[in-house]
C-alpha positions in Angstrom: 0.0 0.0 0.0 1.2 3.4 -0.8 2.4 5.3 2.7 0.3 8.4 1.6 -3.1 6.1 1.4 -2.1 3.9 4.4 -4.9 4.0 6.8 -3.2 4.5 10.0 0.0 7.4 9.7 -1.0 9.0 6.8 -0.9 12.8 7.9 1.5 15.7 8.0 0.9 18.1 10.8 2.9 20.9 9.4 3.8 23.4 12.5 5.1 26.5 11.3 4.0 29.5 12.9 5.6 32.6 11.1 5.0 34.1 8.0 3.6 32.0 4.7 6.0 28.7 5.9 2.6 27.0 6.8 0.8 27.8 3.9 3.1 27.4 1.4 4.6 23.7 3.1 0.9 22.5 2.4 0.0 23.8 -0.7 3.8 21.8 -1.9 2.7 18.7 0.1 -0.6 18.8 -1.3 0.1 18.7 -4.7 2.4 15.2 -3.5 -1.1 13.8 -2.9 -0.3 14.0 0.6 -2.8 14.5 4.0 -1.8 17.6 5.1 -2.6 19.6 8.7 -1.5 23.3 10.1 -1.5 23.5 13.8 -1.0 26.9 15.1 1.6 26.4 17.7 3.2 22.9 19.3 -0.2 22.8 21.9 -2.6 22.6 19.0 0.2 19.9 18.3 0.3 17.8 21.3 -3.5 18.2 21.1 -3.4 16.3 17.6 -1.0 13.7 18.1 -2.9 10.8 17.5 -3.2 7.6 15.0 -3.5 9.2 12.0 -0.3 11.4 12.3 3.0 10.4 10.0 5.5 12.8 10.7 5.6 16.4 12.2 7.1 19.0 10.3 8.0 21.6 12.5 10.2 25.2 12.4 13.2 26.2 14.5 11.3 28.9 15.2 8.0 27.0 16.5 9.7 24.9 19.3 11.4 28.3 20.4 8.1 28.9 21.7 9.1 26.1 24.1 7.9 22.3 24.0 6.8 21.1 27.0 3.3 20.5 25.9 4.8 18.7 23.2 7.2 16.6 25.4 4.2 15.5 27.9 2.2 14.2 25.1 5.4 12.4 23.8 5.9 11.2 27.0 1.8 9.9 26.7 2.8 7.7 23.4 2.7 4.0 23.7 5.5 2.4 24.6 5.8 1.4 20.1 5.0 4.6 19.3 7.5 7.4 18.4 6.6 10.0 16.0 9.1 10.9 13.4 10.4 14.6 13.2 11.3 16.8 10.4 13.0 20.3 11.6 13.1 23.0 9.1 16.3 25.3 11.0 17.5 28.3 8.9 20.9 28.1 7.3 23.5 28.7 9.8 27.2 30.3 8.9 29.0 29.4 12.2 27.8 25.9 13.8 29.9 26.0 16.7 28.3 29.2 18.2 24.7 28.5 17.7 22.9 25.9 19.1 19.7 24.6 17.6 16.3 23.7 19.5 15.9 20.3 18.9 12.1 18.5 18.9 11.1 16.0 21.4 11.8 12.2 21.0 14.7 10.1 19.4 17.3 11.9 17.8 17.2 9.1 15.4 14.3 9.7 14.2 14.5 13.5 13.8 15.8 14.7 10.6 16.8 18.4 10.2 16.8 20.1 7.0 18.3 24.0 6.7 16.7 26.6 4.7 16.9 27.4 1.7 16.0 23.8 0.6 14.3 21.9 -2.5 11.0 20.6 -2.9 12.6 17.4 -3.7 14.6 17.1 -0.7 11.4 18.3 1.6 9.0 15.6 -0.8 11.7 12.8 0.3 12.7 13.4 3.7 8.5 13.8 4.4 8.1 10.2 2.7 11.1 8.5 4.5 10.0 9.8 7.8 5.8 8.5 6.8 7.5 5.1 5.9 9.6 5.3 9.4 6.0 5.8 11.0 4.2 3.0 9.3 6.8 0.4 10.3 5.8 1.1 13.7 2.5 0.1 12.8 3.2 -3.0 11.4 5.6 -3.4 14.2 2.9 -3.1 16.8 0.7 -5.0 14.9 2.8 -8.1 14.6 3.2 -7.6 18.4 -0.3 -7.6 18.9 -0.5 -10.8 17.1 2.2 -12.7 18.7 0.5 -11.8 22.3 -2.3 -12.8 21.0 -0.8 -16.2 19.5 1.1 -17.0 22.8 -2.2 -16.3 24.6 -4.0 -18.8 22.3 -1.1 -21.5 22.8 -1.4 -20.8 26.5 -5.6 -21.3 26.1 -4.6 -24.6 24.6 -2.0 -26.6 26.8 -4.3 -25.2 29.5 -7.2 -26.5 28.2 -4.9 -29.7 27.0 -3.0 -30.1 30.7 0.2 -30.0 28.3 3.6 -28.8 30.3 5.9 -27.0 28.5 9.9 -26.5 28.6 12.6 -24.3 26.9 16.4 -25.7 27.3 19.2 -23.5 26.0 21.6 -26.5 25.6 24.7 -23.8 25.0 24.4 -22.2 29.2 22.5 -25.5 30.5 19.8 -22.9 31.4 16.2 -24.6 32.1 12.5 -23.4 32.3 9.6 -25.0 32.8 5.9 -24.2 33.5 4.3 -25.0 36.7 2.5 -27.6 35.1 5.4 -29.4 33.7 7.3 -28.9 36.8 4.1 -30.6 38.4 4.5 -33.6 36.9 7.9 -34.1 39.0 6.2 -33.6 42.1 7.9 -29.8 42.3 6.8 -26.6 43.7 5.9 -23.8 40.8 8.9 -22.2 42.2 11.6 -25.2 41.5 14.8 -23.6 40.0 15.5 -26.6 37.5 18.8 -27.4 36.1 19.5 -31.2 34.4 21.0 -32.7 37.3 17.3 -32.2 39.4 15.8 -33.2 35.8 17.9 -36.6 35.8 17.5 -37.3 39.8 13.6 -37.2 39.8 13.2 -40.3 36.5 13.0 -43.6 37.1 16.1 -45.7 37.6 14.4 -47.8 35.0 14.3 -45.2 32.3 17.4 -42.8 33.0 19.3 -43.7 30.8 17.0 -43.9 28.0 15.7 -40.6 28.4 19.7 -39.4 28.6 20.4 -41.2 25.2 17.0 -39.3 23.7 18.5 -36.2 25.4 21.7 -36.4 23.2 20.3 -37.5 20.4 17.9 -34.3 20.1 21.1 -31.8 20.5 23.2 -34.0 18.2 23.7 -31.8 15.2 23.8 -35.2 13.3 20.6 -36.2 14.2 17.0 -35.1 13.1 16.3 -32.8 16.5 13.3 -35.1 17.3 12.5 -36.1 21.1 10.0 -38.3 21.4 9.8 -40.4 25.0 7.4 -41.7 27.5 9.4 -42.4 30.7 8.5 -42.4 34.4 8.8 -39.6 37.1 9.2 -40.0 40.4 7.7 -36.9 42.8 10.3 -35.1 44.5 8.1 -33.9 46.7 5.1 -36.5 46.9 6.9 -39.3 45.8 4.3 -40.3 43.4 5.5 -42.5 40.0 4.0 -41.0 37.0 3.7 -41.8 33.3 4.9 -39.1 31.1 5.2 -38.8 26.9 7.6 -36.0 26.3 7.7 -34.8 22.6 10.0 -32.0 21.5 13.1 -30.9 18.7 16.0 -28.7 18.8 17.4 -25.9 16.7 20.5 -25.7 15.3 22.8 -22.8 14.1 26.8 -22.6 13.2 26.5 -26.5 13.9 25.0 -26.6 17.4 21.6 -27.0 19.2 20.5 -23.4 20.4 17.2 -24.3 21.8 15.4 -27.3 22.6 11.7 -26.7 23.3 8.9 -29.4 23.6 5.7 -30.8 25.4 5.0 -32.9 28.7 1.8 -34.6 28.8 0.4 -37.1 31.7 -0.2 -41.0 30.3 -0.2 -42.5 33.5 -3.8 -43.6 32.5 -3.5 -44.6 29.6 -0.3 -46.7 30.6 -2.8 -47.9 33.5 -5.5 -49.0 30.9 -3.0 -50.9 28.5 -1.5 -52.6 31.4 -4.8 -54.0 32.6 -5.6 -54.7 28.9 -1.8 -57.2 28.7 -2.7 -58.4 31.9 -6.6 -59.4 30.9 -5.1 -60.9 27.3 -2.5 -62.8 29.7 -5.0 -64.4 32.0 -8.1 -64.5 30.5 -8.3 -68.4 30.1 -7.6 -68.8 33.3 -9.8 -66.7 34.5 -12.7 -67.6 32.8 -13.5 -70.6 35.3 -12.6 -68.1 38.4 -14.5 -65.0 37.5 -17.6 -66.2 35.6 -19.8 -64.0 37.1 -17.6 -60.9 36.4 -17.2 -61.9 33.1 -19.4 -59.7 31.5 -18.1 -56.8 33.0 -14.3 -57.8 32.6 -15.5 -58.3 28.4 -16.9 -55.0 28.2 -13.6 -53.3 29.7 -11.8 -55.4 27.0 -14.0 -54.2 24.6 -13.6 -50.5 25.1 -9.8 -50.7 25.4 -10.2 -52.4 21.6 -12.0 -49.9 20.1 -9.9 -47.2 21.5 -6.6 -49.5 19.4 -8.4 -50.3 16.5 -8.6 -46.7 14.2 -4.4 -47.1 15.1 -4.1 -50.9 13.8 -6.5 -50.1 10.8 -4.4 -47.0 9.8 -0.8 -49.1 10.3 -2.9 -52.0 8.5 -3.8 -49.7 5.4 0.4 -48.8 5.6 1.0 -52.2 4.8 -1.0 -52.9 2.2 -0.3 -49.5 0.4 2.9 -50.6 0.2 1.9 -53.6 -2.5 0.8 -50.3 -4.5 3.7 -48.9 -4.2 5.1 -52.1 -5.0 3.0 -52.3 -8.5 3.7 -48.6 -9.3 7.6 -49.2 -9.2 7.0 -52.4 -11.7 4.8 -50.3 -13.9 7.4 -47.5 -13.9 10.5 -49.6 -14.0 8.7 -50.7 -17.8 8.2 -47.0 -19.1 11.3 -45.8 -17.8 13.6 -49.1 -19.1 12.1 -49.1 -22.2 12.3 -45.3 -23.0 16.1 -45.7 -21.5 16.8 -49.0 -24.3 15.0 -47.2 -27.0 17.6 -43.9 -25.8 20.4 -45.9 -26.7 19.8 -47.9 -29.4 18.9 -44.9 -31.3 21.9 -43.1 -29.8 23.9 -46.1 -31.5 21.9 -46.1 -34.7 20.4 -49.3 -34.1 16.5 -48.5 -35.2 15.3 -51.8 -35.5 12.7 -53.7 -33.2 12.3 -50.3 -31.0 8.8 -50.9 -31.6 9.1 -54.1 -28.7 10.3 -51.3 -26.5 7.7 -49.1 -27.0 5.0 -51.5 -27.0 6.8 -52.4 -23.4 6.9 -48.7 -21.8 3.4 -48.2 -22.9 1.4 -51.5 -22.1 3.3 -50.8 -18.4 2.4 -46.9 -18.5 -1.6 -48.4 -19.5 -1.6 -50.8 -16.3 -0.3 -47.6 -14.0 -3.2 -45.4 -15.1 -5.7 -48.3 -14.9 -4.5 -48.7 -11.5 -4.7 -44.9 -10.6 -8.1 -45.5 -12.3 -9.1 -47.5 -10.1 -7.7 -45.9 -6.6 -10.0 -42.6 -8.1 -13.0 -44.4 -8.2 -12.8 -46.1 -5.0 -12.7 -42.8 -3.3 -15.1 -41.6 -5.7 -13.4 -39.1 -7.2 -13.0 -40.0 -10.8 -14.3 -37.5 -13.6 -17.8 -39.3 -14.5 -19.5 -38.5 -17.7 -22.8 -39.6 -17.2 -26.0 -39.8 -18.9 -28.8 -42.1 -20.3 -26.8 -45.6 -21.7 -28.7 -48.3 -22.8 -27.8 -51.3 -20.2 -28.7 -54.4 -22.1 -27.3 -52.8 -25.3 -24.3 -52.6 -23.3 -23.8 -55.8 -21.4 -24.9 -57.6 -24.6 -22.1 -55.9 -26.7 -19.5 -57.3 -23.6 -19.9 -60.4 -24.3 -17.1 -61.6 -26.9 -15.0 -59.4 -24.5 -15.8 -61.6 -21.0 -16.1 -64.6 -23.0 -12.1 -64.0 -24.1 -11.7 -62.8 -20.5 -13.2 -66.5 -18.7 -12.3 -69.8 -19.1 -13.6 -72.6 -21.4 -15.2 -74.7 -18.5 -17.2 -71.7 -17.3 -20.2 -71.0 -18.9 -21.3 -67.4 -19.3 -25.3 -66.6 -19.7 -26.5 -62.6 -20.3 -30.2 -62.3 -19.5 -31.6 -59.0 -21.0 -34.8 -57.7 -19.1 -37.0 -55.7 -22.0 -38.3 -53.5 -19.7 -34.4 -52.2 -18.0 -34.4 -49.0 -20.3 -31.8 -46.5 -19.7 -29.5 -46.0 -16.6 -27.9 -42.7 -15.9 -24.3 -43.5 -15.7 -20.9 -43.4 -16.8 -20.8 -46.4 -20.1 -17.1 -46.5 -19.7 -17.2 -47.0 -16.0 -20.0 -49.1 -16.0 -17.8 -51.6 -18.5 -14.7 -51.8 -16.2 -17.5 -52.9 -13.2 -18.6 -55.1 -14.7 -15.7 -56.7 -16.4 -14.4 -56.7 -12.3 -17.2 -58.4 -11.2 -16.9 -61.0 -13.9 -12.8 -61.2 -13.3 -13.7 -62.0 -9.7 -16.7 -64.6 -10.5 -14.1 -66.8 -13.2 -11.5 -66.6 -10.1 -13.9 -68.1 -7.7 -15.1 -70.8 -9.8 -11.2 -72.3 -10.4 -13.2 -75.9 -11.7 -15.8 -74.4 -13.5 -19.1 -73.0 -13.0 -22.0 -71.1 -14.3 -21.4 -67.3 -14.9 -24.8 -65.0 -15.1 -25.3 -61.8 -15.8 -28.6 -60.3 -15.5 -30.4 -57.0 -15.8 -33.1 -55.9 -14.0 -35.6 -53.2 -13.1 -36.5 -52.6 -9.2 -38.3 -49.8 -7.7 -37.2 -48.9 -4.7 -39.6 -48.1 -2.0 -39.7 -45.0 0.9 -39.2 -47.9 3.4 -36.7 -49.6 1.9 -35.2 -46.1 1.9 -35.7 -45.7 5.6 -33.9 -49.1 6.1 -31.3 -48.3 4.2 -30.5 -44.3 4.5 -27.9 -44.3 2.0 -29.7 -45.1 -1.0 -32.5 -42.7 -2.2 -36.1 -44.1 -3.0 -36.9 -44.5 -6.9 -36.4 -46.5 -10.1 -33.5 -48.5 -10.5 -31.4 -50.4 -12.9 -30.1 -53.6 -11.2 -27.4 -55.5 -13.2 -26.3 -58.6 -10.9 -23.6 -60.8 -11.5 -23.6 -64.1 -9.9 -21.4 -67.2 -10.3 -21.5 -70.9 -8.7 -18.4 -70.9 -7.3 -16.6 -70.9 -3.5 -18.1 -68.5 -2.4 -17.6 -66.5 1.1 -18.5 -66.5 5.0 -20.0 -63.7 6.4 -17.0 -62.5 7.7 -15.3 -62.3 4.2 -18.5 -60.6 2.6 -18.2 -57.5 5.8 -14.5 -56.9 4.1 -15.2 -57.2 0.5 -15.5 -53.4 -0.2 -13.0 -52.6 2.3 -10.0 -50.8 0.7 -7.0 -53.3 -0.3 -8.8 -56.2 0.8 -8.2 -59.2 -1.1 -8.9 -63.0 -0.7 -5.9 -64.0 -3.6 -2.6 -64.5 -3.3 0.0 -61.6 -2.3 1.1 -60.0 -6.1 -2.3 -61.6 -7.7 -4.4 -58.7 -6.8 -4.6 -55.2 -5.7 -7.5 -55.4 -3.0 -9.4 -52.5 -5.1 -11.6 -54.3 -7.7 -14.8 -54.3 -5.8 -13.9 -51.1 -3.6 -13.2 -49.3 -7.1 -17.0 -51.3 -8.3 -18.7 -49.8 -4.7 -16.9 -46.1 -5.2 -18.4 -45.9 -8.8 -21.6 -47.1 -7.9 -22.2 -44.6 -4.9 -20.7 -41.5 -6.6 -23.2 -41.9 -9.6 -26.2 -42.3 -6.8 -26.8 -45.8 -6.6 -25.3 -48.7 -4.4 -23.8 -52.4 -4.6 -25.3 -55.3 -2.6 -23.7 -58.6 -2.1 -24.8 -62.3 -1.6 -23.0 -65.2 -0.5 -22.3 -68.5 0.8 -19.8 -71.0 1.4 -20.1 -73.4 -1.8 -22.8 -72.4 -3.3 -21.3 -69.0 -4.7 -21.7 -64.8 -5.2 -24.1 -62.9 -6.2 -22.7 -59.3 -6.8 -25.9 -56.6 -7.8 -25.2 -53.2 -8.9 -28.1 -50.5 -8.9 -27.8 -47.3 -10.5 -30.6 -44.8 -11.0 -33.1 -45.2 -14.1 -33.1 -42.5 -16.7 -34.9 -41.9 -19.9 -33.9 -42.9 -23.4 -31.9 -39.5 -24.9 -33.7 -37.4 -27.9 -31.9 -38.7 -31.1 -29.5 -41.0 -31.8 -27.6 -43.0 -29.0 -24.5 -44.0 -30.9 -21.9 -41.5 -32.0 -19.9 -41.5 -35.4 -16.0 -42.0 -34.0 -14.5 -38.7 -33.9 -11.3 -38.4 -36.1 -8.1 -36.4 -36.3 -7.9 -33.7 -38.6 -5.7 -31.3 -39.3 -6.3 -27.2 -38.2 -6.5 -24.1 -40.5 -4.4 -22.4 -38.8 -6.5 -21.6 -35.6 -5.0 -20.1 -32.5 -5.9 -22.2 -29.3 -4.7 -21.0 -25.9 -3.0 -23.6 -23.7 -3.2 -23.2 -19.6 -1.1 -26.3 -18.3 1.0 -25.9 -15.1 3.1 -29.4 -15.2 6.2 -28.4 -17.8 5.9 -32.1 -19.5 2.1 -32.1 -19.9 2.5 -28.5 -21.9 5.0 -29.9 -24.2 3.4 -32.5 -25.5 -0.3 -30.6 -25.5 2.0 -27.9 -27.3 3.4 -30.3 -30.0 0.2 -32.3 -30.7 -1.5 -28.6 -31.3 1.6 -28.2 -33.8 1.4 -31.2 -35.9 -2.4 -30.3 -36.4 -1.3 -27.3 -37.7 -3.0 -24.5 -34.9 -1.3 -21.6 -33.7 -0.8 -22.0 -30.3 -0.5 -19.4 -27.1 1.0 -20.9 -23.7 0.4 -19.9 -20.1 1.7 -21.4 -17.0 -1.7 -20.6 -14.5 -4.1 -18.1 -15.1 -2.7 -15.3 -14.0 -0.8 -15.5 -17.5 -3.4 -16.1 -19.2 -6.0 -13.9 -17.9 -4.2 -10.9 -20.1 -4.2 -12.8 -23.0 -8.2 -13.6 -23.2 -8.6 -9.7 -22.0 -6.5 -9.1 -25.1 -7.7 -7.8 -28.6 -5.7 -11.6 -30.0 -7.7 -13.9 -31.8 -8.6 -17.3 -29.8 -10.5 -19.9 -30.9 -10.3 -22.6 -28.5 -8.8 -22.9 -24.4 -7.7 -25.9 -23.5 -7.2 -25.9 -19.9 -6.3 -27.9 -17.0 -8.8 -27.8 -14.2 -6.2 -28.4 -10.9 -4.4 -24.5 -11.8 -2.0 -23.0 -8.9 -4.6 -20.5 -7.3 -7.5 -19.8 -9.7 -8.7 -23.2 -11.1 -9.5 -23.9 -14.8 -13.2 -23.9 -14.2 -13.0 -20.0 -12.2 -10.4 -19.5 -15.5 -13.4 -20.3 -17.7 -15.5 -18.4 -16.3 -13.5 -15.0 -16.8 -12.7 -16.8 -20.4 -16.8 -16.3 -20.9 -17.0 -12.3 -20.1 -14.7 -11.8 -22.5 -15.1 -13.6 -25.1 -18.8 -15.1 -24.4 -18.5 -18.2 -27.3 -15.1 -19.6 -26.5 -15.3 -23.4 -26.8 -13.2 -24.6 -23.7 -11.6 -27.9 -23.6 -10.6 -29.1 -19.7 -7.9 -31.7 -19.4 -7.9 -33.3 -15.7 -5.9 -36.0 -14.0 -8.0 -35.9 -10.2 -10.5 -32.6 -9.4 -12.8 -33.2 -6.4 -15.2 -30.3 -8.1 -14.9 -32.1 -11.4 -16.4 -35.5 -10.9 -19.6 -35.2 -12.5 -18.9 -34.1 -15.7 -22.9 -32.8 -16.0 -22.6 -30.2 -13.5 -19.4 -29.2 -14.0 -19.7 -28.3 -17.7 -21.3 -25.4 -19.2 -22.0 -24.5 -22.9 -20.2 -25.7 -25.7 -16.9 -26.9 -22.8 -15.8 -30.2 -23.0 -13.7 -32.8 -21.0 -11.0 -35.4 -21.4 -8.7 -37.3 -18.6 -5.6 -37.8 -17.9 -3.8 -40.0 -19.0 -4.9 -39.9 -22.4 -3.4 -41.1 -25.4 -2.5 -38.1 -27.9 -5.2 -38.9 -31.0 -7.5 -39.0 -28.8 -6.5 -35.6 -27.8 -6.3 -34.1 -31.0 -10.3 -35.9 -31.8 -11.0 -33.9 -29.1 -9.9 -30.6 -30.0 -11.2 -31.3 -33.9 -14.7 -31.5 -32.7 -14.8 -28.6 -30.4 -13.4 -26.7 -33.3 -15.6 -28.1 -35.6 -13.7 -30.3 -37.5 
C-alpha cells in the first residue's frame, strides 16, 4: 500500500507558525497527494497527536516557543509509538556558536533540514519519515499478534493439561511451567537445572531418556525427542507416566534451543496394562470370575475400540505398500524401455524399437488403470454420465468376457426388456462389470456357471428408511452371480473394504470391488452382495433409471484432422504435460498461445488476439480452470473450452461441471484421442 493512502499514519501536521511557511509547506505537500494539517503552535500539536499522524514537520522557530506540551504528550505515546520529526532550522554560517532547539523524542528519528532547501529534498525526507511511522505500525501489529498467538497457545496446553519447557543446551539454562514442573512432584517455584531433571526419573528409564537427550542436540541427528518415561515426585513421591515430545534448533552446527511438550499418560499406561494383563490371563480366569465376566469383556472391549482406528491405519500402511510395489514395476517398464530405446537410437540401431515401446506403454496403461481404479474407489473420478442403454451394453460385452473366462465356465446374459436407460458413466460401468466377472471366473477355479442379468427394481420409501444411504426410486439392477466358492460372512463384511483381497500376495490389488462400490455410490446408486460358502456370489449393482436420450444413442468415432491455422490457448502448469499438449497442437497445424496458470493467461483472453479454442487444465495453482473459464466467458462469451484433468474433487460429475459448448477429457490420455477432441470442439 502506498504510505500516503495507508490507513493509520498518513498525515503531515505541518507546525510553522511565522510568515507564509505553513501555507506554502501545504499547498507543496498537497500537490504530492499528501494528508496535510496546520497547527498553530506545538499545543494545537500535542492536542493532535494521534493515529492518523506520520510525521511532524515543524520550524526552529515553533519549538522556540518552548515544547513542554509537546514533550508531555510524547511522553503519553505507547511504549511502540514514536513520532518521526522533520526540523526546518535556517541556514546557519558558524555551527559551533549556535545551538539549535531540537524536537522532542529520538534523535534518530528527527531529521533536520536548513533553509533554503528543495521541494525534492522536503518531498523525500516527508516520505522517509511517513515510511519510518508505518513500520511502527506493522511493528505493533505483529506484536499484537504474537501476544495474541502466545495467549491462544497458552488457552490450549491449558485446556490440554500440556507442560511446557525451553532448554538452552549452550548455558544449561532450564524453564519450565508449573505444570510441567508438576508432573515431577515440584513446587511452581523449583529452580530446574538437568541434574534435578535426571535425579527425579525412574532408575528404570534414565538412561533412556539421557540417550533421547543427546540424540535431540546432536547436530547429526533429526532434532526429534519423542519419550514416555517415568517420574518420580520429588516432593510427593508419586510415580508418574509421562510422553515427552519435543526438537531442537540448530545454528553454526550446534543445538540453540530445545523446546517441547509434557503430557500425563499415567492412564493410559494404566488402561494398556490392565488390557496385557486381561489378554494374559483370561483363560484362566474364565473358570474363576464367571460371574464378572461380562463386566471384565466389556472393559476389554472399550480398550479395543480405542486401538483399532491405530491398527486399521498401520494395517492400510502395509498394504499401500503392494501399491507402491506395483507402481515401481509399472514404472520400472516405461522408464527401461524409453532408457533402451535412448540408446539404441543413440547407437543407430533402429530396428525392433517398436518391442520397447509396445513395453513402456502396455506398463504406462496398467499404471493409469490402476490410478483408475484408486479414483474411483474414493469416488473421485471425472464421470460423464448420462442415459446408456444397459442391455445394449452388457450384450455388446460379451465376446469381450467370454475372451476374459475360461472354457469350462459358462457365461449366460439375460436381458430384461423393460431395463431402459441408466444414468451413468458407459465407460465405468464396462470396467465394473468386467471386475465383477474377473472375480466370479477366479472363484469358480473348476468351472461353474457365470450370469449376468439385468433388471428393473423400484425402490420403496421404506426400503429407503432401512437403508439411509440409498434414495427411493427406479433403479437399474445389473447382478452378477457365479457358482463358485463362495464366502463366509466375515469375508462378505471386508469385500468393499479398501485393499482387501482374498488371492494371493502379487495376484491382486484389493481394489476391484472397492473401485465397483466407489463408482456405484458417486453416480447415486449402491452395490449389494450375496454369498455362501459353496454355493457362490451374487454381486448386484443399482444405478438410477433414466430416460432414453432425444436422437441418436450412438456416435460416429471422432477423427483427427488437421487445423486451418486456428489459434488455441493452452493453460497447463506441469512443464511435461505443456509440451506434448503444445506439439500435438503443432502437428495439427493450430497456432498456439502458452500460459503457466491463469494469471498468465488472464491478459491474453482480455487481449484484442484472436482465440478460438482454451484448452485448460482444471487443478491450476490459485485460480482453477473452471474459475479460468469463467473469466474466459466475459470476454469472449462463445469460446469453446476444452478441460484436461488427472484428479478434481469439483470435477467428478462431468454434467454439472460443464457449461456451454466446454468439453472434457482425462488424464492420462493417449494423444489422437487428444487431437479428436480438439477437432470437434473446433468443428472439424
Amino acid at each position: 500500500m502506498d504510505h500516503k493512502t495507508a490507513s493509520e499514519g498518513h498525515r503531515v501536521l505541518v507546525c510553522a507558525p511565522f510568515g507564509r511557511d505553513a501555507p506554502s509547506i501545504k499547498a507543496l505537500l498537497d500537490a504530492e497527494g499528501y494528508d496535510v494539517a496546520i497547527c498553530p503552535d506545538l499545543g494545537a500539536v500535542a492536542e493532535h497527536l494521534d493515529w492518523r499522524i506520520g510525521v511532524l514537520l515543524l520550524t526552529e522557530e515553533a519549538l522556540k516557543q518552548g515544547n513542554e506540551s509537546l514533550r508531555q504528550a510524547f511522553q503519553q505515546q505507547p511504549a511502540w509509538s514514536d513520532i518521526p520529526t522533520v526540523l526546518l532550522a535556517a541556514q546557519r554560517t558558524n555551527h559551533a556558536a549556535r545551538t539549535r532547539p531540537m524536537p522532542t523524542g529520538r534523535p534518530d528519528n528527527s531529521i533536520v533540514l536548513e533553509r533554503p532547501l528543495g521541494k525534492a529534498s522536503l518531498v523525500s525526507a516527508v516520505a522517509s519519515a511517513m515510511r519510518s511511522r508505518q513500520k511502527q505500525f506493522a511493528m505493533r501489529d505483529r506484536q499484537t499478534e504474537l501476544a495474541e498467538s502466545e495467549s491462544r497457545l497458552r488457552l490450549a496446553t491449558d485446556a490440554a493439561d500440556v507442560g511446557t519447557w525451553d532448554h538452552d543446551p549452550r548455558d544449561g539454562t532450564i524453564r519450565w511451567d508449573a505444570r510441567c514442573k508438576a508432573l515431577f512432584g515440584m513446587p511452581a517455584d523449583t529452580v530446574v537445572d538437568n541434574a534435578l531433571f535426571l535425579a527425579h526419573i525412574h532408575d528404570g528409564d534414565r538412561a533412556n531418556v539421557e540417550a533421547a537427550l543427546n540424540g535431540a542436540v546432536d547436530p547429526a541427528g533429526d532434532g526429534g525427542y519423542d519419550i514416555e518415561y517415568r517420574t518420580i515426585g520429588m516432593t510427593d513421591g508419586v510415580t508418574r507416566w509421562v510422553g515427552a515430545r519435543g526438537g531442537s534448533f540448530f545454528a553454526d552446527g550446534q543445538a540453540i534451543r530445545f523446546i517441547g511438550t509434557i503430557i500425563d499418560i499415567t492412564a493410559r499406561k494404566e488402561t494398556e496394562d490392565a488390557l496385557d494383563r486381561l489378554n494374559r490371563t483370561l483363560e484362566d480366569k474364565v473358570a474363576e470370575r464367571t460371574a464378572d465376566l461380562e463386566a471384565e469383556m466389556a472393559t476389554r472391549a472399550r480398550a479395543e475400540d480405542a486401538l483399532r482406528q491405530s491398527q486399521k491405519m498401520e494395517a492400510v500402511g502395509q498394504l499401500t505398500g503392494g501399491i507402491a510395489h506395483d507402481f515401481n514395476n509399472m514404472l520400472t517398464g516405461v522408464i527401461g524401455g524409453l532408457d533402451i530405446i535412448k540408446r539404441r537410437i543413440a547407437s543407430g540401431r533402429l530396428d525392433d524399437l517398436d518391442r520397447f515401446m509396445d513395453a513402456a506403454s502396455a506398463s504406462a496403461q496398467r499404471a493409469a488403470a490402476l490410478t483408475q481404479r484408486l479414483l474411483a474407489f474414493s469416488r473421485r473420478q471425472s464421470l460423464d454420465s448420462h442415459p446408456v442403454d444397459v442391455n445394449a451394453l452388457t450384450q455388446s460385452l460379451e465376446d469381450l468376457l467370454r475372451r476374459t473366462i475360461r472354457e469350462n465356465i459358462a457365461l449366460a446374459i439375460v436381458s430384461n426388456e423393460q431395463v431402459g436407460f441408466a444414468v451413468t458413466d458407459a465407460n465405468q460401468l464396462e470396467n465394473a462389470i468386467l471386475n465383477l466377472v474377473i472375480n466370479a471366473r477366479d472363484a469358480m477355479p473348476d468351472g461353474g456357471q457365470l450370469t449376468i442379468e439385468t433388471s428393473l427394481v423400484e425402490l420403496d420409501e421404506a426400503y429407503a428408511t432401512a437403508k439411509p444411504e440409498v434414495a427411493a426410486g427406479r433403479y437399474v439392477m445389473v447382478a452378477v452371480s457365479d457358482t463358485g466358492v463362495g464366502m463366509s460372512p466375515d469375508l462378505v463384511a471386508k469385500v468393499f473394504d479398501p485393499f482387501f483381497t482374498t488371492k494371493p500376495i502379487g495376484q491382486g490389488t484389493g481394489l476391484g470391488l472397492s473401485m465397483v462400490y466407489g463408482f456405484a455410490r458417486q453416480s447415486g446408486g449402491q452395490v449389494r452382495i450375496h454369498s455362501r460358502p459353496g454355493e457362490g456370489t451374487s454381486v448386484k449393482l443399482y444405478l438410477p433409471a433414466g430416460e432414453a436420450p432425444e436422437g441418436s444413442d450412438t456416435l460416429a468415432a471422432l477423427r483427427v484432422q488437421e487445423g486451418e491455422g486456428q489459434t488455441v490457448l493452452l493453460v497447463e502448469d506441469d512443464d511435461s504435460v505443456r509440451v506434448l499438449i503444445h506439439e500435438v497442437l503443432s502437428e495439427l497445424a493450430y497456432r498456439t498461445i502458452l500460459a503457466k496458470d491463469a494469471n498468465e493467461a488472464i491478459p491474453v483472453l482480455a487481449s484484442d488476439r484472436t482465440i478460438d479454442l482454451l484448452v485448460s487444465d482444471v487443478g491450476l495453482p490459485g485460480m482453477n480452470g473452471r474459475q479460468l473459464a469463467e473469466i474466459a466467458r466475459t470476454h469472449r462469451p462463445e469460446l469453446p473450452v476444452l478441460f484436461v484433468t488427472g484428479y478434481a474433487e469439483n470435477a467428478a460429475i462431468r454434467a454439472g461441471f460443464l457449461g456451454t459448448n466446454m468439453d472434457m477429457i482425462t488424464k492420462p490420455f493417449a494423444l489422437d484421442a487428444l487431437g479428436a477432441k480438439i477437432t470437434a470442439m473446433l468443428g472439424g
